[in-house]
C-alpha positions as CSV (number, residue, x, y, z in Angstrom):
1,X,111.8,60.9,118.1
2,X,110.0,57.9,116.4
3,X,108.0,60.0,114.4
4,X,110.5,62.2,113.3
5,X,112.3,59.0,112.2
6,X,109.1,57.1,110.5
7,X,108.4,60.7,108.9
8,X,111.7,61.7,107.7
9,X,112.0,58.1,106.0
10,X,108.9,58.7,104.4
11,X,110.7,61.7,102.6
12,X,108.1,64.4,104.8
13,X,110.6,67.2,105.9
14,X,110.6,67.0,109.4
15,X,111.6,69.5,112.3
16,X,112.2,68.4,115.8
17,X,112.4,71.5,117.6
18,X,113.7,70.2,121.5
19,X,115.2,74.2,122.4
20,X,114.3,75.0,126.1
21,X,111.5,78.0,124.6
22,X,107.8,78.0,126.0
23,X,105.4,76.2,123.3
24,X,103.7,79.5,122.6
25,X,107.1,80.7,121.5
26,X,108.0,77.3,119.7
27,X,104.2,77.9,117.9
28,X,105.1,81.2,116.7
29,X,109.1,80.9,115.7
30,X,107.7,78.1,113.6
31,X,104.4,79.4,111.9
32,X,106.1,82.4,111.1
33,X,108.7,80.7,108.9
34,X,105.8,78.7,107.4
35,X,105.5,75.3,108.8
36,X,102.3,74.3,107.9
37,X,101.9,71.7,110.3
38,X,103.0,71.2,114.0
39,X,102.5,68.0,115.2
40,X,101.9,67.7,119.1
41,X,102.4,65.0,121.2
42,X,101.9,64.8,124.8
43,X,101.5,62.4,128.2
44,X,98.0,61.4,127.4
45,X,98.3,61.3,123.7
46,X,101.3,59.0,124.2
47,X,98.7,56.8,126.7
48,X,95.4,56.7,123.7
49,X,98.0,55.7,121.1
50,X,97.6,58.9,119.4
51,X,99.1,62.7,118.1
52,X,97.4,65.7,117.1
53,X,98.1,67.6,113.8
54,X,97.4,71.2,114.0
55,X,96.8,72.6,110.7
56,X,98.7,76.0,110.2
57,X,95.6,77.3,107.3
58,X,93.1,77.0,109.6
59,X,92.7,80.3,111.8
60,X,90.6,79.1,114.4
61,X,92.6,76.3,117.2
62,X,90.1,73.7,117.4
63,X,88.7,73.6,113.7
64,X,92.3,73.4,112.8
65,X,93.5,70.3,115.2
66,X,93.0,66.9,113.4
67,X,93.5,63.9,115.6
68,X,96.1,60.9,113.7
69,X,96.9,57.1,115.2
70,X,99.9,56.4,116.4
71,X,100.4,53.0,114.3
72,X,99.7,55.2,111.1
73,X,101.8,58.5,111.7
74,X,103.1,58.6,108.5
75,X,99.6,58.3,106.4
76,X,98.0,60.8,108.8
77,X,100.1,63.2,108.4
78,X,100.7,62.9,104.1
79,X,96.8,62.7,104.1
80,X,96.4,66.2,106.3
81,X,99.3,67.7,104.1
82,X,97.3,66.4,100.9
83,X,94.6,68.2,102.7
84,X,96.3,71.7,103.3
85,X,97.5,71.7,100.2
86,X,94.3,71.4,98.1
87,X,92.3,74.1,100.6
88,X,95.4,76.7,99.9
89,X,95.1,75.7,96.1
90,X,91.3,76.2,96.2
91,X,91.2,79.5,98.0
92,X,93.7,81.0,95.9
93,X,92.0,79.6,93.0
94,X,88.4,81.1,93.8
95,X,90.2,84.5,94.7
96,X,92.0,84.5,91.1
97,X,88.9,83.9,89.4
98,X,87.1,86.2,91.8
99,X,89.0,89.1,90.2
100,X,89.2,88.4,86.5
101,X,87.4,90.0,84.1
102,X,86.8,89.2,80.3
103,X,86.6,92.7,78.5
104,X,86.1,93.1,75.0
105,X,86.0,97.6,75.1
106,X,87.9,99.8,76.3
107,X,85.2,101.8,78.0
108,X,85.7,98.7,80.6
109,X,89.0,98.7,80.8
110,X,90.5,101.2,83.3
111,X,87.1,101.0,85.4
112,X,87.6,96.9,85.9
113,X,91.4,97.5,86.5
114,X,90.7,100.1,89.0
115,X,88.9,97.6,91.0
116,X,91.6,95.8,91.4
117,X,90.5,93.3,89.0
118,X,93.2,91.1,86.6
119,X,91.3,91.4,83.1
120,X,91.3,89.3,79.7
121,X,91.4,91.1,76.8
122,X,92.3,90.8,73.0
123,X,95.7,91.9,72.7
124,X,97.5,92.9,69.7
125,X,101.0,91.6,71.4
126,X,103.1,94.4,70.1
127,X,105.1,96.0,72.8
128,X,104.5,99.8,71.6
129,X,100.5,99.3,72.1
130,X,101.5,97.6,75.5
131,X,103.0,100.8,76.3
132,X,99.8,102.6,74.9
133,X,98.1,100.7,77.2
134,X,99.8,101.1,80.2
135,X,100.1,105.2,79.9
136,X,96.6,105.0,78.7
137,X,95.4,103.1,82.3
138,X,97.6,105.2,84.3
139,X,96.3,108.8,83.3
140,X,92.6,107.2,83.6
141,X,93.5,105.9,87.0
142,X,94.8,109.2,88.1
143,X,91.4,110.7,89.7
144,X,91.1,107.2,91.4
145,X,91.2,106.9,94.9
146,X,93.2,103.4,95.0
147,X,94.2,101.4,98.7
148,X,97.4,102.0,99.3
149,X,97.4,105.1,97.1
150,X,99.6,102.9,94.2
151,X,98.5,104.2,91.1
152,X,99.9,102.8,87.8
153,X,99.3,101.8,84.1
154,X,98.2,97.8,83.3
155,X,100.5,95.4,82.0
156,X,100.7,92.0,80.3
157,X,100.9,89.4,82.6
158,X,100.7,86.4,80.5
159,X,98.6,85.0,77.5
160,X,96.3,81.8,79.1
161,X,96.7,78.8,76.8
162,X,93.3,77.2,78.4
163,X,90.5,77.7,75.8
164,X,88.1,78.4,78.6
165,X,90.1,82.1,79.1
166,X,89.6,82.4,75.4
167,X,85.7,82.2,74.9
168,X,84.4,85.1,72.6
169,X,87.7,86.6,71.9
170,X,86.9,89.6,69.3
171,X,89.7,89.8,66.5
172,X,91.0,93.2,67.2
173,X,93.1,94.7,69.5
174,X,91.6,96.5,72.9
175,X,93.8,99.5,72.5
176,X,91.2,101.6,70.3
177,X,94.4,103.6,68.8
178,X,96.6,100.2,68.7
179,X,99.6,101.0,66.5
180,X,100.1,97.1,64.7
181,X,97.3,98.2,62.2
182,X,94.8,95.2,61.6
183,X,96.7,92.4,63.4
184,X,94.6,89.6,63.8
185,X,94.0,88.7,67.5
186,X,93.4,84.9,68.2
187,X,93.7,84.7,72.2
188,X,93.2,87.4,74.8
189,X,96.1,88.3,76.7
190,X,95.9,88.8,81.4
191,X,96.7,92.3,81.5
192,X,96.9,93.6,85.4
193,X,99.2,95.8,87.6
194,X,102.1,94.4,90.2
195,X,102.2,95.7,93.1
């Protein structure tokens, strides 16, 4: 109870889960409502002063328990929260870039998409070549043999306003039979399909 007290103060949202369940149950209820931290405190942590922090990211039990002082509960745990934080951020940051693509023909197009890749390409911005687009990718994605069997056309996702997605950008439009004419493009669009 005086951690839940010193850590709810601290504004860290706190649950104190005291139900009459086995741990293994309590462990699972919680990590499958996505706690990503469970704090454990028992007889002979209580006697060293200390608490362990088992980190929810981590897949393997031992890698992922971190050991934190009793006399600074609320640092160790904002500093292993810090921690889980920037190692989900950084994973899903490496897979993202992983799977884009900068493609500058349409030759590459449909080939990098079916891959399951996200791709950066000039883009036109009219809606009527997006729709090119997306029939276009979806007949050429047809004879592709796609996990999960989903098969369907790209789409815009967003246009990256980091000059580092915009290197090279050539000044006209991907769709080689894009409608707008000679619209000048000046930053490449993430085209991709949602699942």
């Amino acid at each position: 109870m005086e951690y839940f007290g010193k850590l709810s103060s601290a504004g860290v949202r706190v649950k104190l889960d005291e139900s009459d369940h086995s741990p293994g149950w309590k462990f699972n209820h919680w990590e499958m409502k996505g706690v990503p931290m469970r704090l454990e405190v028992g007889p002979m942590d209580i006697q060293k002063g200390q608490f362990v922090m088992a980190k929810r990211n981590i897949l393997d039990t031992k890698a992922g328990k971190v050991f934190g002082k009793d006399a600074q509960v609320t640092e160790d745990v904002q500093r292993v929260l810090q921690e889980i934080h920037d190692e989900l951020f950084s994973k899903a940051v490496a897979e993202r870039d992983a799977n884009l693509a900068s493609i500058d023909a349409w030759k590459d197009f449909s080939p990098n998409l079916n891959k399951g890749k996200m791709l950066l390409v000039p883009f036109c911005g009219e809606k009527e070549c997006e729709e090119m687009i997306k029939n276009k990718s979806k007949e050429e994605a047809a004879e592709e043999e796609t996990m999960g069997g989903l098969k369907m056309g790209a789409k815009s996702l967003c246009v990256p306003l980091e000059d580092k997605y915009n290197v090279s950008c050539p000044c006209t439009c991907i769709n080689p039979d894009c409608p707008s004419g000679k619209v000048k493009v000046e930053r490449r669009t993430l085209f991709g399909r949602s699942y």
